[in-house]
C-alpha positions in Angstrom: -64.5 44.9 6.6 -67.8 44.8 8.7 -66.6 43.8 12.7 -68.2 40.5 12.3 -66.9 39.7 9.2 -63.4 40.5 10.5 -64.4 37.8 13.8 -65.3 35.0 11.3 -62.4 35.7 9.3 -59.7 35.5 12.5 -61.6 32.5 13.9 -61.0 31.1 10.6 -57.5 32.1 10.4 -56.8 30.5 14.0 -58.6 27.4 13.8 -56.8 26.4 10.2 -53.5 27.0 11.9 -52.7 30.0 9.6 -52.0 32.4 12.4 -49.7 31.1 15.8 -50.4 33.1 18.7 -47.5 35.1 20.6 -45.0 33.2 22.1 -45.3 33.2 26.0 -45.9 29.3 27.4 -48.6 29.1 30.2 -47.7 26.6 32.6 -44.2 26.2 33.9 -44.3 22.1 35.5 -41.1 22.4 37.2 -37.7 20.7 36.7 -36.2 17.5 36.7 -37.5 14.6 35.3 -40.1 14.4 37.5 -41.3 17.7 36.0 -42.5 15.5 32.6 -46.4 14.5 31.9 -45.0 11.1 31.0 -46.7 9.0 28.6 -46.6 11.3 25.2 -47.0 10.1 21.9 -43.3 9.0 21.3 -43.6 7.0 24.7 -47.1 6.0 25.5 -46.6 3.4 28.1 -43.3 5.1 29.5 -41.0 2.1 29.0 -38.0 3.8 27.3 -34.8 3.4 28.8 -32.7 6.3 28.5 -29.3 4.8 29.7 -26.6 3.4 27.9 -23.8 4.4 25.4 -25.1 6.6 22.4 -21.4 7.3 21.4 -20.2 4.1 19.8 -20.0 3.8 15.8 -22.6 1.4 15.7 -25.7 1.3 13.3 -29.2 3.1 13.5 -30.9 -0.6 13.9 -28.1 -1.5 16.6 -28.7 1.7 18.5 -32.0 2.3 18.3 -34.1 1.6 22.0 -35.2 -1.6 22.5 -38.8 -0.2 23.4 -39.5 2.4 21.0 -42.4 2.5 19.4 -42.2 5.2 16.4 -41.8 4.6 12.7 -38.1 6.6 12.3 -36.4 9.6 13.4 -34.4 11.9 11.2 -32.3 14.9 12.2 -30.2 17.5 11.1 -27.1 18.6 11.0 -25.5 14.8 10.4 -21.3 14.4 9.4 -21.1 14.2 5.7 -19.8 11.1 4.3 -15.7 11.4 4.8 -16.1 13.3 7.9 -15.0 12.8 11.4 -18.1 11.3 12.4 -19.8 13.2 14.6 -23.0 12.1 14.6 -23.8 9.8 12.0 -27.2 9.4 12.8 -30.1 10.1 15.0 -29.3 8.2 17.3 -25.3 8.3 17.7 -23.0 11.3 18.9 -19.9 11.2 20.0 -20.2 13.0 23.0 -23.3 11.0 23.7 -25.7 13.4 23.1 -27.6 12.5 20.4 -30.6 14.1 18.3 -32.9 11.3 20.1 -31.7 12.2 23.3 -35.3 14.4 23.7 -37.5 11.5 23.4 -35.6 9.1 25.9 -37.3 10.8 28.8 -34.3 11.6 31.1 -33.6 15.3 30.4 -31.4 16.0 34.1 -28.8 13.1 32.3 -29.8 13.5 28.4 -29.9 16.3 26.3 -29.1 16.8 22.4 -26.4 18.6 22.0 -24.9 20.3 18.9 -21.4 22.4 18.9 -21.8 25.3 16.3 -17.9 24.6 15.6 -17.6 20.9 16.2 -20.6 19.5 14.1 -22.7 22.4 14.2 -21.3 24.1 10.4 -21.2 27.6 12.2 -24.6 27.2 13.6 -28.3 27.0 12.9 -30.0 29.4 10.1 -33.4 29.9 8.8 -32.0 28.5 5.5 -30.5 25.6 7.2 -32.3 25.2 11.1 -31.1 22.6 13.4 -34.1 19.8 13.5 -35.0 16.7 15.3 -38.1 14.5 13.2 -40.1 11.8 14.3 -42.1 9.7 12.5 -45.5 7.9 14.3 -47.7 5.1 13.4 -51.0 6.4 13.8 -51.7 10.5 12.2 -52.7 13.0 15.8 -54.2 16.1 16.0 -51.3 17.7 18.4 -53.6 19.3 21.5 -50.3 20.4 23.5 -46.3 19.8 23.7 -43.8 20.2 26.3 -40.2 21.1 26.2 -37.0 20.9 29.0 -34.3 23.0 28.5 -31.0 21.1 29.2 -29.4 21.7 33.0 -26.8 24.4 32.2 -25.5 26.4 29.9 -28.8 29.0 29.0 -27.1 30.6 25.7 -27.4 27.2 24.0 -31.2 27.7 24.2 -33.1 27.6 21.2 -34.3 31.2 20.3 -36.4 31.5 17.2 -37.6 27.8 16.5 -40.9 26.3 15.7 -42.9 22.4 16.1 -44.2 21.3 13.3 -46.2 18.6 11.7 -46.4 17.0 8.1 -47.2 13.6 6.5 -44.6 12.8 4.4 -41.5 14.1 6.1 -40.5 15.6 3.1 -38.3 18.5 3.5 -40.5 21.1 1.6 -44.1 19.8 3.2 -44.1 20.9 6.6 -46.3 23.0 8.3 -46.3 25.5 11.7 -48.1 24.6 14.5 -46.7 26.5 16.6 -43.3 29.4 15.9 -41.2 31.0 18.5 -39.6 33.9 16.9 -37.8 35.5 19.9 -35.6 38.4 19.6 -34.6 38.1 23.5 -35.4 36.1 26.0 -38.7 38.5 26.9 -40.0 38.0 24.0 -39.4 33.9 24.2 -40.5 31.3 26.0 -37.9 29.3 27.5 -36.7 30.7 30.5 -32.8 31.3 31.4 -33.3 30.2 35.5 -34.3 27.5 36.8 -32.4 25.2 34.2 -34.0 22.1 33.6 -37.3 23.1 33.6 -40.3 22.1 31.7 -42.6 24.5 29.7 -45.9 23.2 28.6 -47.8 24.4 25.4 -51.3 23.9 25.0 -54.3 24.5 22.1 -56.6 24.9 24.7 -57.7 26.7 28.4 -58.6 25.3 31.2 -62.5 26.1 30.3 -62.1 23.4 27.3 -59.3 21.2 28.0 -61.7 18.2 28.9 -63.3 18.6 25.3 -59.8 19.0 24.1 -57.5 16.1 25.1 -57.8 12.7 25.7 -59.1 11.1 29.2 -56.1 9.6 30.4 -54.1 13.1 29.2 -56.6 15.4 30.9 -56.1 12.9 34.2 -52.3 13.6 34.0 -52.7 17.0 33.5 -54.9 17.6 36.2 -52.4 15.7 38.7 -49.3 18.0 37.8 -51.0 21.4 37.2 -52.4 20.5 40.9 -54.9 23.2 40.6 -53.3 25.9 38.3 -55.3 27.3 35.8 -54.6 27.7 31.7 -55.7 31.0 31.3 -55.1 31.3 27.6 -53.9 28.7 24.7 -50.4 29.1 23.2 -51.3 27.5 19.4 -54.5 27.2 17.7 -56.6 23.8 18.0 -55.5 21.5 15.1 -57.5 20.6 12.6 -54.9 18.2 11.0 -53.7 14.9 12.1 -50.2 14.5 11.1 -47.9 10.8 11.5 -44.6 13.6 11.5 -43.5 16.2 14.0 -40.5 17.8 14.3 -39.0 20.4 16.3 -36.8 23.1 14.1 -34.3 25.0 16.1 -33.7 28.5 13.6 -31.4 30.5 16.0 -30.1 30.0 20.1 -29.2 32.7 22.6 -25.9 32.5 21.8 -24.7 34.2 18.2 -23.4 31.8 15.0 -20.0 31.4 14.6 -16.8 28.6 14.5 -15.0 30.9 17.1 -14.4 29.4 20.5 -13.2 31.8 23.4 -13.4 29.0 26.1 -13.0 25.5 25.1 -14.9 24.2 28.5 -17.9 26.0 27.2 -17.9 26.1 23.4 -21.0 28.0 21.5 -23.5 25.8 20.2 -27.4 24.2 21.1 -28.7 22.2 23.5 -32.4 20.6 24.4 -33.3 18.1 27.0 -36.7 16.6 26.4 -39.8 17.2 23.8 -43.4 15.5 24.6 -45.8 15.3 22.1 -50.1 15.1 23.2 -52.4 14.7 20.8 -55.9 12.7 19.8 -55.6 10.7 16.8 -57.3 11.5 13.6 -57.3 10.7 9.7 -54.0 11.9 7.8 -54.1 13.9 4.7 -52.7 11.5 1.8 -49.0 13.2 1.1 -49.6 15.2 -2.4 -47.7 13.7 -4.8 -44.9 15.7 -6.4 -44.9 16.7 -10.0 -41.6 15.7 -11.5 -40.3 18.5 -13.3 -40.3 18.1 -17.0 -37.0 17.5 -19.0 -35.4 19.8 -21.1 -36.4 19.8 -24.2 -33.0 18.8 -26.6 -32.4 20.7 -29.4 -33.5 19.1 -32.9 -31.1 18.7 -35.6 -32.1 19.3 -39.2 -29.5 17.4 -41.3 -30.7 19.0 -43.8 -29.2 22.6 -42.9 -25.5 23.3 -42.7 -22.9 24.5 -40.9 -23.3 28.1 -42.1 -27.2 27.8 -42.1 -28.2 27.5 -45.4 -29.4 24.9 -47.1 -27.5 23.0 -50.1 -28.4 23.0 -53.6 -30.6 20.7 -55.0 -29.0 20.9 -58.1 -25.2 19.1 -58.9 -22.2 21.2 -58.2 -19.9 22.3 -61.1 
């Protein structure tokens, strides 16, 4: 392939989403709370209060924060029917942690938390990841995320994981914006000290972040970075607006298993806070799936025996 050819092709490649770049965040925005853009698609106006008991065994409608503003949130892993209940839904753990926990904007006192043993069925796999989904009203064009790891225990970071967008939820119709696939922490993205701290992702550099974002999320980022530059984008500018996104956790610093060696720190996942930036565009209409046709049931020929062949025409004597 001719040099130019082979540019063409890559910008091509990039700019449909096909290819993620390396993992390796640019901006760390510091820790805390205070560390958050604020103001993200899940929480436009910042009016989400993050307090309150998320461990009672009450409904998704009963629990659900007064002030959200988004469609539905579904998550994974949930207690089976018949099970100790666990967490029973997104927004409902029993140790108070709960799946929603990383869109209630308090990441110091809210994380989600999973136990590999206690919950967690051994841990998270690429055949059955950890995920957290949120549905929004309007479709977006994602132009950059954040994420906060939770305040301590570092092995519970995610490891090889991935945000991703669709418009139907479904479970087989999602798509990569952007994939971690870490084999250590230099190779990843979160770091082990400080704890806390928020990462930011971006589609863009500093050169075309105006042209990128919207105003009021190019004001706010212009306040935190307080000078800093983007040297480089972490994901490829989107040329899909999706209404889902979900974060998909495939693998944490510390190893699978139902084993616990110290009960005050049991193995298992843990994430304080996700934002989600974007500009808001036209969804794709969801394809419709193509029921699979029935099997075809065997036709009887009364006409045939048992034995398989056919009786006389003739009377019997």
């Amino acid at each position: 392939m001719k040099p130019a050819m082979f540019r063409s092709a890559l910008v091509a490649a990039l700019l449909s989403g096909a290819i993620c770049l390396p993992a390796g965040a640019s901006v760390r925005m510091g820790t805390g709370n205070d560390a958050l853009l604020g103001g993200d698609l899940s929480d436009p106006q910042d009016k989400l209060d993050g307090s309150g008991d998320y461990s009672a065994g009450k409904t998704e409608a009963e629990m659900r924060p007064a002030a959200a503003t988004w469609v539905k949130i579904t998550c994974a892993p949930l207690s089976p029917p018949g099970s100790a209940p666990y967490a029973i839904h997104p927004y409902q753990n029993w140790q108070n942690q709960p799946a929603c926990s990383i869109f209630l904007n308090r990441p110091a006192e809210k994380v989600w938390y999973v136990g590999f043993k206690d919950g967690g069925m051994g841990g998270p796999t690429e055949e059955a990841p950890y995920f957290t989904a949120i549905q929004l009203k309007n479709a977006y064009k994602l132009t950059h995320f954040t994420l906060t790891t939770a305040g301590n225990m570092p092995d519970r970071d995610p490891k090889s994981w991935a945000l991703q967008g669709s418009n139907s939820g479904d479970e087989d119709d999602w798509t990569d914006i952007y994939r971690c696939k870490a084999s250590d922490r230099s190779g990843g993205s979160l770091r082990e000290a400080p704890r806390n701290e928020t990462t930011l992702y971006v589609s863009f550099n500093s050169a075309t972040m105006d042209k990128t974002v919207t105003p009021a999320d190019a004001k706010k980022l212009t306040a935190k970075l307080k000078g800093l530059k983007i040297s480089r984008a972490d994901f490829a500018p989107q040329t899909q607006a999706y209404t889902w996104f979900r974060i998909v956790i495939y693998s944490c610093y510390n190893p699978n298993g139902m084993d616990v060696a110290d009960f005050n720190h049991p193995p298992g996942f843990q994430l304080g806070q996700l934002e989600l930036f974007g500009v808001q565009g036209q969804a794709e209409a969801a394809k419709p799936k193509v029921p699979e046709a029935p099997a075809q049931a065997p036709v009887f020929d009364s006409s045939v025996s048992r034995r398989g062949s056919r009786p006389s025409s003739g009377t019997a004597t």
